[in-house]
C-alpha positions in Angstrom: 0.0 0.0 0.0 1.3 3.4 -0.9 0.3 6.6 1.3 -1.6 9.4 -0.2 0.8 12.1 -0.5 -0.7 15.9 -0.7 0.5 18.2 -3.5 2.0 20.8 -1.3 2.7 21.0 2.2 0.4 22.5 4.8 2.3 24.3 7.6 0.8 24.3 11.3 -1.2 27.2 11.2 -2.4 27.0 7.6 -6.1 25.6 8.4 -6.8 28.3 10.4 -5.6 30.7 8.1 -7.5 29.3 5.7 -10.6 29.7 7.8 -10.2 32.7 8.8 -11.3 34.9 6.1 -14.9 33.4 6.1 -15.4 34.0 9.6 -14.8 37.3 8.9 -17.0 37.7 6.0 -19.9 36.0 8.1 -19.2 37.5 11.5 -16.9 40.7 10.8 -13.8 41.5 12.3 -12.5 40.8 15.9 -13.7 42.6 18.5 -10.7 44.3 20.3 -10.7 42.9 23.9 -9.7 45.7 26.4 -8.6 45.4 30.2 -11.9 46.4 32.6 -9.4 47.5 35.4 -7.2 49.6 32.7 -10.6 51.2 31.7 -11.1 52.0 35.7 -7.8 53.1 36.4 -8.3 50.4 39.2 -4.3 50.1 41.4 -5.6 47.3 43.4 -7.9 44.3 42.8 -10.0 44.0 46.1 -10.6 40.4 47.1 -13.7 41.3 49.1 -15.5 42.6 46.0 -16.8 39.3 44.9 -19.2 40.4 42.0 -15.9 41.4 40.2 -14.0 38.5 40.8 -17.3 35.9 39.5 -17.0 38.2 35.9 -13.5 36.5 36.1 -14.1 33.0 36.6 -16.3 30.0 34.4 -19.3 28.4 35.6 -16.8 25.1 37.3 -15.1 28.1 38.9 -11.8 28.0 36.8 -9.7 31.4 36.2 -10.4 32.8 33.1 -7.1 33.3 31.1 -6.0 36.5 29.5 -6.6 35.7 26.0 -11.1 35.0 27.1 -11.1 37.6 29.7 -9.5 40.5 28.2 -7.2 41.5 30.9 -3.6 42.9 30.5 -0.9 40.7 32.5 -0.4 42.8 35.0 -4.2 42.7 35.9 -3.8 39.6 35.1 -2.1 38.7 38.0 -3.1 40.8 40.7 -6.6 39.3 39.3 -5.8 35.6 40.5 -4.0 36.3 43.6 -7.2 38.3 44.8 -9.7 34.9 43.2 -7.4 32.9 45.6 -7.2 35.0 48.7 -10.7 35.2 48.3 -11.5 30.9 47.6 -8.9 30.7 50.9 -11.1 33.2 52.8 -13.9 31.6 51.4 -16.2 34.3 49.6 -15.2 32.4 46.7 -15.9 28.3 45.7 -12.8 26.0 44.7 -15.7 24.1 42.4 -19.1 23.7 40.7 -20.5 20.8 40.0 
């Protein structure tokens, strides 16, 4: 048996590159994601303000990264040190089911 051998090579990120363009023509561009506490001018991320910190996390409770959320790094992680003070203190759940 002989392996079916494609005509050109497809790099890594090629299928998605491919895709792209109709996602675009169906949905539009990319929204620009922007940092909530950059917006607020916000120093500190208080771990007592729980209504902020549930924006932040999924429905199981997991830490939402950077690239879903929004947030710059630095936010970033002053963001989930405050989601685990606040788990520790407990204002916060570990888990969902």
């Amino acid at each position: 048996m002989t392996a079916y051998k494609t005509p050109y090579k497809v790099k890594k990120g090629m299928k998605q590159a491919m895709r792209r363009p109709a996602r675009e023509a169906e949905f539009g561009p990319p929204r620009k994601k922007f940092c909530r506490f950059c917006v607020e001018k916000a120093r500190t991320i208080d771990y007592k303000d729980v209504k902020k910190l549930e924006k932040c996390i999924s429905d199981r409770c997991k830490i939402l990264p950077r690239k879903i959320s929004g947030t710059c790094a630095k936010h970033q992680r002053k963001l989930s040190n405050a989601i685990k003070l606040s788990r520790y203190i407990g204002l916060l759940p570990y888990v969902r089911v």
